[in-house]
BANU-677820 format. One record per residue (C-alpha): residue number from 1; residue in three letters; x negated, y negated, z. Coordinates in pm, whole numbers. Example, Ala and Ser with C-alpha at 12.3 -4.5 7.8 and 13.67 -1.06 7.14 Angstrom:
BEGIN
 seq type      u      v      w
   1  ALA  -1230    450    780
   2  SER  -1367    106    714
//
This chain:
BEGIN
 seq type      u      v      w
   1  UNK      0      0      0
   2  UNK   -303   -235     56
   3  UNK   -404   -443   -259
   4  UNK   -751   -476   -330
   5  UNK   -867   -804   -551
   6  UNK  -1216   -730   -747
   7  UNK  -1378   -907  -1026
   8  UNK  -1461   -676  -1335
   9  UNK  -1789   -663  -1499
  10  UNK  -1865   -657  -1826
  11  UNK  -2146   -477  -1786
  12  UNK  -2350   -292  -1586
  13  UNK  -2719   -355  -1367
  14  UNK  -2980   -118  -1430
  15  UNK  -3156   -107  -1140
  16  UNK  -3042    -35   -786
  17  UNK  -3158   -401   -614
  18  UNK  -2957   -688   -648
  19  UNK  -3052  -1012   -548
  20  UNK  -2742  -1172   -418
  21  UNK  -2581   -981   -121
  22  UNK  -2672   -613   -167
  23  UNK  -2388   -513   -408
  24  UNK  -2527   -273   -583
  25  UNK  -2644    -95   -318
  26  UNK  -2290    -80   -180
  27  UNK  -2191     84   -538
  28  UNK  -2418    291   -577
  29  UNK  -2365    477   -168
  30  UNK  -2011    462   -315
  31  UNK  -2100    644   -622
  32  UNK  -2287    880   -378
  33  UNK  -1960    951   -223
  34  UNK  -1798   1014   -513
  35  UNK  -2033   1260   -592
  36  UNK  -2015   1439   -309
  37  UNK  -1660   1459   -333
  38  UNK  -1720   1616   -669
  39  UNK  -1918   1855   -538
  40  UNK  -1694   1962   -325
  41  UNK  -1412   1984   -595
  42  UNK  -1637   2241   -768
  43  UNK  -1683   2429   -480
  44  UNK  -1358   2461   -377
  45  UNK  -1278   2577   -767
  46  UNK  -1511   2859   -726
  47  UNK  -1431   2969   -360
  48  UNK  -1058   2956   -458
  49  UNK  -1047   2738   -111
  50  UNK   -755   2483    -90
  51  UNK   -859   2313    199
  52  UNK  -1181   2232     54
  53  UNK   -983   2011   -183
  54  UNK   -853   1824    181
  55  UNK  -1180   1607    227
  56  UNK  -1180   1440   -129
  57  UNK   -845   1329   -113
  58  UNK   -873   1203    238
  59  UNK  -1149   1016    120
  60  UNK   -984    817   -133
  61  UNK   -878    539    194
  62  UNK  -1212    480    177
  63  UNK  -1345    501   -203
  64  UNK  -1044    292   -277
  65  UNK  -1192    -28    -96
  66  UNK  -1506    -41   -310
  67  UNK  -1369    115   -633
  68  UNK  -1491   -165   -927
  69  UNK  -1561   -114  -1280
  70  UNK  -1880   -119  -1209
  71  UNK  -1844    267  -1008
  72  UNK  -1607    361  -1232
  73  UNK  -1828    341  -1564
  74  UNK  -2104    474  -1337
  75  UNK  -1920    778  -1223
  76  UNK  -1721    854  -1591
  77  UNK  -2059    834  -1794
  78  UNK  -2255   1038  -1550
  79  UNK  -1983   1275  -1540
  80  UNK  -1831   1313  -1893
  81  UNK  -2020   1516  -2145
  82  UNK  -1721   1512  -2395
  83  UNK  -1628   1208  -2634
  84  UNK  -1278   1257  -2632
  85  UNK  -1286   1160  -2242
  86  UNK  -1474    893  -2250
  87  UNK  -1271    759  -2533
  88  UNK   -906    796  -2328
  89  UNK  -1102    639  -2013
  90  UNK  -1220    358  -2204
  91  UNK   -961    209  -2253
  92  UNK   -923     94  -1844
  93  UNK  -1251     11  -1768
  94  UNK  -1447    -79  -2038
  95  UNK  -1646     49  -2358
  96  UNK  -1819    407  -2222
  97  UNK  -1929    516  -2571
  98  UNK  -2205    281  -2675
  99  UNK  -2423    325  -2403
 100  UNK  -2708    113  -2329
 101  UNK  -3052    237  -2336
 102  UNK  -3115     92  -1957
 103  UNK  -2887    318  -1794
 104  UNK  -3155    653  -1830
 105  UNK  -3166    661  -1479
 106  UNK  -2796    756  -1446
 107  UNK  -2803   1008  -1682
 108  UNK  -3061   1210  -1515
 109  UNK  -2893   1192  -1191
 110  UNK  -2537   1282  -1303
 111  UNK  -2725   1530  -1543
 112  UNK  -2684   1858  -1326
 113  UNK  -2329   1814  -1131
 114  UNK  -2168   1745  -1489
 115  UNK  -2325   2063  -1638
 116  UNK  -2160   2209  -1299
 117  UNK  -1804   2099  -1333
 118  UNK  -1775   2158  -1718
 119  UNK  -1683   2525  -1726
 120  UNK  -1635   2680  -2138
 121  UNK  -1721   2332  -2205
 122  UNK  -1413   2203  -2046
 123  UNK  -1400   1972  -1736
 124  UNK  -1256   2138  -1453
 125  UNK   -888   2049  -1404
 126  UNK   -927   1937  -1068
 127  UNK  -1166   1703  -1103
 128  UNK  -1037   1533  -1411
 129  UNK   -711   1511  -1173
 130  UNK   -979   1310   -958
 131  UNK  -1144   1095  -1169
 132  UNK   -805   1014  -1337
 133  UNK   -679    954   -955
 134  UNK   -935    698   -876
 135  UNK   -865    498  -1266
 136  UNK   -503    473  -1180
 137  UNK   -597    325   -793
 138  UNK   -827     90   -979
 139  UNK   -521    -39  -1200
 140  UNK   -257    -40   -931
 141  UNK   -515   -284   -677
 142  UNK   -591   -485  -1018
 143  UNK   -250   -575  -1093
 144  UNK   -289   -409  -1412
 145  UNK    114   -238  -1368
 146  UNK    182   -148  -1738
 147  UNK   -169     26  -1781
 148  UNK    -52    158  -1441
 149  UNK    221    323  -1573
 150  UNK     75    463  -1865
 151  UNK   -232    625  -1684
 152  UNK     71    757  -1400
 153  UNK    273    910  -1698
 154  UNK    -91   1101  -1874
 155  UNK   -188   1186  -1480
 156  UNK    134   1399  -1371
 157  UNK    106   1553  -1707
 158  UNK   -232   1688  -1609
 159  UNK    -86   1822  -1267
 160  UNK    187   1966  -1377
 161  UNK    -30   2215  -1663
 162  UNK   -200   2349  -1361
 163  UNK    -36   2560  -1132
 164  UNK   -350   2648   -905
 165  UNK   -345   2653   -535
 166  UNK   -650   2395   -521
 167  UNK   -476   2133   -776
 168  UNK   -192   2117   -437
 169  UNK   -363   1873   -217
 170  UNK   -448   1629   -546
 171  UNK    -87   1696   -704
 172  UNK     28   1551   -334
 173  UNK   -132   1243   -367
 174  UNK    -78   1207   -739
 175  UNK    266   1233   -713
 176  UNK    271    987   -454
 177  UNK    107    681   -689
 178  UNK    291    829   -985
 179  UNK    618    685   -774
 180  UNK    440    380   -683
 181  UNK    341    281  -1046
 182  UNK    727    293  -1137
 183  UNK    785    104   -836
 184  UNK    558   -182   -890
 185  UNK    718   -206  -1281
 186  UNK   1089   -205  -1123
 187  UNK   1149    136  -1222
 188  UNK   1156    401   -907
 189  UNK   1511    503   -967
 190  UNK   1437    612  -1339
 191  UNK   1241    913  -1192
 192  UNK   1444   1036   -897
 193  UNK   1524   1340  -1088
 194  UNK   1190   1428  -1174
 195  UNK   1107   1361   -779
 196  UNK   1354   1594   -687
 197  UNK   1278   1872   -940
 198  UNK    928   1881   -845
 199  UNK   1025   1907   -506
 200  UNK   1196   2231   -529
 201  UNK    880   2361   -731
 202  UNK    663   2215   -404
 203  UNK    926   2418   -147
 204  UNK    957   2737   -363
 205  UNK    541   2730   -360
 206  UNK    540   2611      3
 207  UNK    320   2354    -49
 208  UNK    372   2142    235
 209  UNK    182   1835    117
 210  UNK    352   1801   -193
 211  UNK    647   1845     26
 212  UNK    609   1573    303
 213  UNK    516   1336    -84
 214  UNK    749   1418   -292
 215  UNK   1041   1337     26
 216  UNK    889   1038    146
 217  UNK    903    903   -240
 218  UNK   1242    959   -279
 219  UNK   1365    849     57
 220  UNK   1204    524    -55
 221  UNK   1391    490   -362
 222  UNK   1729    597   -198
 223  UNK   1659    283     79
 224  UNK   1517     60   -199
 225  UNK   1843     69   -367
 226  UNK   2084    110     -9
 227  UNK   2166    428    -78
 228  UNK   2164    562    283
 229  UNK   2417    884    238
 230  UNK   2248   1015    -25
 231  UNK   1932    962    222
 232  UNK   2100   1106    476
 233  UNK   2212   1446    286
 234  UNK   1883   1448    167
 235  UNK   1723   1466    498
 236  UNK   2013   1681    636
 237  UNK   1926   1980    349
 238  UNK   1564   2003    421
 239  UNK   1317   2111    690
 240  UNK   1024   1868    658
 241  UNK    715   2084    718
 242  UNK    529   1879   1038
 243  UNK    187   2086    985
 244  UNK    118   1755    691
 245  UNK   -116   1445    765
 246  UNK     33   1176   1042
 247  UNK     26    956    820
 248  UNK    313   1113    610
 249  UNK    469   1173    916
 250  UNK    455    863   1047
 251  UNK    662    762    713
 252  UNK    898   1003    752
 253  UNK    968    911   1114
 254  UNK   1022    508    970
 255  UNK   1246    631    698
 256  UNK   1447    825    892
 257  UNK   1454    549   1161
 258  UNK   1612    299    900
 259  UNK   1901    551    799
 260  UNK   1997    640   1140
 261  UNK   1984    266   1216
 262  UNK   2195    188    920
 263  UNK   2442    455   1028
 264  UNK   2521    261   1368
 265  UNK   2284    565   1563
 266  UNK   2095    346   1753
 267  UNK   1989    563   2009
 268  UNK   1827    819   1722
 269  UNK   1697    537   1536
 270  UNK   1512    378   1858
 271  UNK   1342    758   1933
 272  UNK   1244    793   1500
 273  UNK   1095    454   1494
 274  UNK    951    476   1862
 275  UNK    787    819   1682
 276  UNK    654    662   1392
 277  UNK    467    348   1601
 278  UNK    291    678   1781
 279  UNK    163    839   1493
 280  UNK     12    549   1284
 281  UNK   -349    541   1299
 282  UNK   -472    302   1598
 283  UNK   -678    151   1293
 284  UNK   -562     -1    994
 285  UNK   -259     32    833
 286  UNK   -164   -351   1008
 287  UNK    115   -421    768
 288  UNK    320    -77    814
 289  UNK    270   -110   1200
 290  UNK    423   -479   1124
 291  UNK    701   -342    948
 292  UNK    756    -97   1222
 293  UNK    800   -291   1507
 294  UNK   1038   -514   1344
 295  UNK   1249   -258   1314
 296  UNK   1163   -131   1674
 297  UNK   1255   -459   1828
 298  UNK   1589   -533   1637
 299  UNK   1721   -167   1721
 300  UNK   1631   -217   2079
 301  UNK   1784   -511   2089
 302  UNK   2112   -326   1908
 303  UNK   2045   -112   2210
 304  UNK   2089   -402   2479
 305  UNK   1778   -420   2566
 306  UNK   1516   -687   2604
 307  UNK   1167   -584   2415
 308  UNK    886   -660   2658
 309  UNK    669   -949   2630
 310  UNK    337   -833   2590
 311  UNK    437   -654   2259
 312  UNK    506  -1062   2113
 313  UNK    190  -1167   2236
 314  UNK    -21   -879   2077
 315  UNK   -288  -1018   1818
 316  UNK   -171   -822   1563
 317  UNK    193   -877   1591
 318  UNK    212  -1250   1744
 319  UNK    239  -1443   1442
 320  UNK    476  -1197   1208
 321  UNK    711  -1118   1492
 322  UNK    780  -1458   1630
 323  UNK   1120  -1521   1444
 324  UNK   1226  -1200   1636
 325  UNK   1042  -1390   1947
 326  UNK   1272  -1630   1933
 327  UNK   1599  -1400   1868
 328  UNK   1497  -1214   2192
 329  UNK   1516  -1517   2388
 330  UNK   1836  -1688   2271
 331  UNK   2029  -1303   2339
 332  UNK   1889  -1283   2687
 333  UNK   1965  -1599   2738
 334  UNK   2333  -1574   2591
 335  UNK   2283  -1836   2391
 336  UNK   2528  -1853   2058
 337  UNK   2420  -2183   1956
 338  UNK   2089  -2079   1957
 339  UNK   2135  -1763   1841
 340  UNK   2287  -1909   1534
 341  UNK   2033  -2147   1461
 342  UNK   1775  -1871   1469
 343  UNK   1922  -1720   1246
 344  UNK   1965  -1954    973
 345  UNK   1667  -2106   1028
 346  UNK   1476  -1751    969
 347  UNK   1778  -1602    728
 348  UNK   1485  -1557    436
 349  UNK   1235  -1423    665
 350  UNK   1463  -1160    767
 351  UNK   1609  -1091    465
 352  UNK   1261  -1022    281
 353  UNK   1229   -789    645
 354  UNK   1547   -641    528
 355  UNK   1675   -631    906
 356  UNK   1905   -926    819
 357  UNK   2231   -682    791
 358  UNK   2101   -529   1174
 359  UNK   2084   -922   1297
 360  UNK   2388  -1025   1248
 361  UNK   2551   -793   1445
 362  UNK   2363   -882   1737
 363  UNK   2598  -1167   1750
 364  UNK   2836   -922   1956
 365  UNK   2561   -910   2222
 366  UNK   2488  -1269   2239
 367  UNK   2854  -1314   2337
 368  UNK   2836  -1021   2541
 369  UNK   2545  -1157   2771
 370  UNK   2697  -1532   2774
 371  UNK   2985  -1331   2929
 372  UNK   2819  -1118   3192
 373  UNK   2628  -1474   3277
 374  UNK   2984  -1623   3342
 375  UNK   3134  -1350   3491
 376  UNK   2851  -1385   3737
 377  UNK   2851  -1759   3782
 378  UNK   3249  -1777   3843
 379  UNK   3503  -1590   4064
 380  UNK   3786  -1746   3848
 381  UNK   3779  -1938   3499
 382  UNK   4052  -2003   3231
 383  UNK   3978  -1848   2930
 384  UNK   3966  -2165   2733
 385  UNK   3666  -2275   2921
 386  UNK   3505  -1901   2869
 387  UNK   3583  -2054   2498
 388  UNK   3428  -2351   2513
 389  UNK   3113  -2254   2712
 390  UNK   3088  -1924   2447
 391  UNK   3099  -2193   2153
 392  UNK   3388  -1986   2009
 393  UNK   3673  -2194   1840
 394  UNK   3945  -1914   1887
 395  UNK   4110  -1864   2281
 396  UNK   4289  -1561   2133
 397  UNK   3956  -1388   1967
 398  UNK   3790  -1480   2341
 399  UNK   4044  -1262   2493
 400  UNK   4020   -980   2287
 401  UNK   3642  -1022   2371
 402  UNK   3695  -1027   2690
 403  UNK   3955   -730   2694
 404  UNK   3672   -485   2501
 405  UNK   3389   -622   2718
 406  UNK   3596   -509   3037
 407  UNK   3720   -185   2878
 408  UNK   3300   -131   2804
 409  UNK   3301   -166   3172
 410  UNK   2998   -457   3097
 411  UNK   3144   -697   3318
 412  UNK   3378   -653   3649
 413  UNK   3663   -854   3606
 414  UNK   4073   -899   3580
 415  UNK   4234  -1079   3271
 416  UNK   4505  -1265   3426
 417  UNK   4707  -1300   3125
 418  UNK   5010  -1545   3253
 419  UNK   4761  -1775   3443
 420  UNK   4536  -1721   3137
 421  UNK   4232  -1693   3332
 422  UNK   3946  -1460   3420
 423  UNK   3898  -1320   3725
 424  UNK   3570  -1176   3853
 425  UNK   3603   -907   4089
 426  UNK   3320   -857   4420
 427  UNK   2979   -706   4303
 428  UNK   2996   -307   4329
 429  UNK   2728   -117   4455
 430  UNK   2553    -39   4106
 431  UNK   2446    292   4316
 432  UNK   2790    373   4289
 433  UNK   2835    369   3930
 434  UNK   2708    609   3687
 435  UNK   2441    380   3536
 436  UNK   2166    526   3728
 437  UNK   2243    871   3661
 438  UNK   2239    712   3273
 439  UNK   1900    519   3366
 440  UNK   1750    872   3471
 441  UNK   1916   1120   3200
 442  UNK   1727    828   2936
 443  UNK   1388    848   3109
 444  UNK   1391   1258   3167
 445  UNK   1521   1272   2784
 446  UNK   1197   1071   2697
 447  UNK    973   1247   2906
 448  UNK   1108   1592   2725
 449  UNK   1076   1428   2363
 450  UNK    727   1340   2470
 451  UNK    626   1664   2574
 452  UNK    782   1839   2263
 453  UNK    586   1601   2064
 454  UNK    266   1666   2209
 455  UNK    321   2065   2153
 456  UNK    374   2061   1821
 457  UNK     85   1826   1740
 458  UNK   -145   2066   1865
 459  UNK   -346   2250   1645
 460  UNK   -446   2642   1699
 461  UNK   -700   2871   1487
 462  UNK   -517   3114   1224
 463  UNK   -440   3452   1310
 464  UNK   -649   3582   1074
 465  UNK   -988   3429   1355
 466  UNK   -822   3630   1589
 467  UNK  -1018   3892   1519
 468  UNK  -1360   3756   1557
 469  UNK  -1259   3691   1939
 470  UNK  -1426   3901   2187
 471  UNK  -1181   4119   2400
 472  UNK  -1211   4101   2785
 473  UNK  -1354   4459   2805
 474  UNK  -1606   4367   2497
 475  UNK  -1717   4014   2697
 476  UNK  -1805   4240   3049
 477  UNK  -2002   4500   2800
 478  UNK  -2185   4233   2588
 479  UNK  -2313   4083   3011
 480  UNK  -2412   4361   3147
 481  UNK  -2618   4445   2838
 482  UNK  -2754   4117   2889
 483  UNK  -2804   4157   3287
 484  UNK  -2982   4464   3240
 485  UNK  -3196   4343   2969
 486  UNK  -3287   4044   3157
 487  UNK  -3401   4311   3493
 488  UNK  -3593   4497   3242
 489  UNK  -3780   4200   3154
 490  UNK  -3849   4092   3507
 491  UNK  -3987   4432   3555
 492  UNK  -4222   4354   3257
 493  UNK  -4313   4075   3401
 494  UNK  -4424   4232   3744
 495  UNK  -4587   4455   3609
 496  UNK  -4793   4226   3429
 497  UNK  -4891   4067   3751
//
């Protein structure tokens, strides 16, 4: 999601020093990494080892920061032996075909790892999935969305002619930009039933990464366009495999926050969301944590809650949550007037947010605090003056108010409806009351979720290592062996004296 801006080169520096800031030297560790990442690729094609696959594509967080044209042509001449390729890459990054005579060094190092990964005198599929991976991130941080698309289209192609266990982990990701090129060009519903399709290909393989992908995608494009029960029966016909990345989880989680939150299930949406600010990674990935607590705090707030302090005063969150800064105040305060201004004043803000539909029925809970606060204040009070002080122009509308916020059992009180007044009744011992066997039931059901949470995040060896463990019996053999050998040796030793 982060955009990268970078300057392309026309051409390329033949030695490995630069002058100016150490550039070069920067590309060329990050050509080193790409390399390795290669290798790796080839390795995992020969083991037959899927996970192997795993680190490269992890990697590409990293590769992506310092991808230029100037790595690109680097790693696609080095790596390229046939014309045809060079020719299709070409075309994004620059001439590859008339190469100058300067550039001998490159060739010699590249020399062996291309002879490695061209097998019949083919590239290997995966890593021409790779290196086509890393044009198309090149395109998407250059604002180059057309070319984008194009490259996308060519790219999925590739994935879809190979049907090997160690093209899953690249498909995952692949399919994952392939959505995001459509949705930078305005197109992500076009493909929704290519999205799907491919997902029942990922469940009948049980490939859980292009799984966790191929969801999140379309859960995006069903909330990009507000279609929230489609969303929902999506999410309601499929198990989402949790054994994925956290970082696909922590989507999920946000996705499925927004539905539930949509669909007036507050309480579900609070716990997805609360989920989702757990299992983004403590570094990086500012703007999605953003995103997150906005939605945190205006569901809380649906809730009847107040958001604590210290999460508004946070470096990271101070300046892009202080609209919602100022919403928190004027509800706890029961302010309508406020409330109201808040909201126009910040309408745009929220709206680009998209919690502007969420906001404006926190209106209900202004007037439902302003009440409480008045209901506190005064033993008896006309209802016109409840009015007035609620900035409401309607008496009738105030009593219905007051009617459901009785009946809600939020304040204790007595519409007296021939005097037309309000009557508060003595404070109850909240002890009394259910609320704190409802305080306690919400803290043990956190405590619970937490634990479950925890459980499943751990992580145990296969069953198939369970053999290489030593069995109690084998572990007392294997020391006493070693106890005796060590006496014998002692003996040696004595003797020796």
């Amino acid at each position: 999601m982060a955009s990268v801006s970078m300057d392309v080169d026309t051409g390329d520096t033949a030695n490995g020093n630069k002058d100016a800031n150490g550039d070069v030297d920067l590309e060329s560790a990050v050509v080193e990494d790409i390399k390795d990442f290669v290798k790796l690729l080839e390795r995992a094609v020969t083991a037959g080892d899927a996970r192997s696959v795993v680190r490269p594509v992890r990697g590409l967080g990293y590769v992506r920061k310092h991808l230029t044209p100037v790595v690109l042509r680097r790693i696609i001449r080095g790596l390229c032996l046939n014309k045809e390729d060079k020719t299709y890459f070409a075309q994004y990054i620059g001439d590859l075909i008339d190469e100058p005579k300067n550039l001998s060094p490159y060739g010699s190092v590249f020399q062996k790892l291309a002879n490695a990964v061209h097998k019949q005198g083919t590239m290997i599929p995966e890593v021409t999935v790779y290196l086509h991976l890393l044009i198309l991130l090149h395109l998407l941080d250059a604002g180059k969305n057309s070319e984008a698309l194009s490259c996308a289209e060519t790219l999925v192609g590739k994935v879809i002619a190979n049907t090997r266990r160690t093209m899953d982990p690249l498909a995952a990701r692949v399919y994952f930009y392939y959505a995001r090129a459509y949705e930078v060009n305005g197109k992500l519903s076009s493909i929704r039933r290519f999205l799907l399709s491919r997902l029942r290909t990922a469940t009948l393989r049980q490939d859980d990464d292009g799984q966790a992908h191929l969801v999140n995608c379309l859960l995006r494009s069903y909330i990009q366009d507000n279609l929230y029960d489609q969303a929902e029966k999506l999410v309601g016909k499929l198990s989402y495999p949790e054994s994925v990345h956290n970082n696909q989880l922590a989507r999920f989680q946000y996705y499925l926050g927004r539905i539930k939150a949509m669909k007036l299930e507050y309480s579900e949406a609070y716990q997805h969301l609360l989920q989702a600010s757990r299992k983004v990674p403590t570094h990086g990935a500012v703007g999605f944590k953003q995103t997150v607590q906005k939605w945190l705090i205006t569901v809380e707030l649906l809730l009847g809650d107040i958001p604590e302090r210290a999460v508004f005063l946070e470096k990271e969150y101070k300046r892009c949550l202080a609209p919602y800064y100022e919403l928190t105040l004027a509800i706890r305060g029961g302010k309508l007037a406020r409330f109201n201004d808040t909201l126009k004043q910040h309408a745009d803000k929220f709206k680009q947010d998209q919690t502007y539909s969420l906001i404006v029925r926190l209106r209900h809970n202004v007037i439902k605090t302003g009440i409480r606060a008045i209901n506190t204040a005064y033993s008896r009070i006309s209802i016109a003056d409840v009015a007035k002080k609620l900035q409401l122009d309607s008496v009738e509308d105030v009593y219905f108010i007051l009617a459901k916020a009785i009946s809600e059992r939020a304040i204790e009180a007595q519409l007296l409806a021939d005097a037309g007044e309000l009557a508060s009744k003595e404070n109850v011992n909240i002890y009394a009351t259910k609320d704190p066997f409802v305080a306690f039931d919400k803290r043990i059901r956190f405590c619970l979720e937490t634990y479950d949470q925890s459980v499943k995040a751990m992580r145990f060896p296969p069953k198939s290592y369970h053999g290489d463990l030593e069995s109690a019996e084998e572990r007392r053999e294997r020391e006493a062996q070693e106890a005796e050998l060590a006496k014998e040796i002692a003996d040696e030793d004595d003797d020796i004296l």
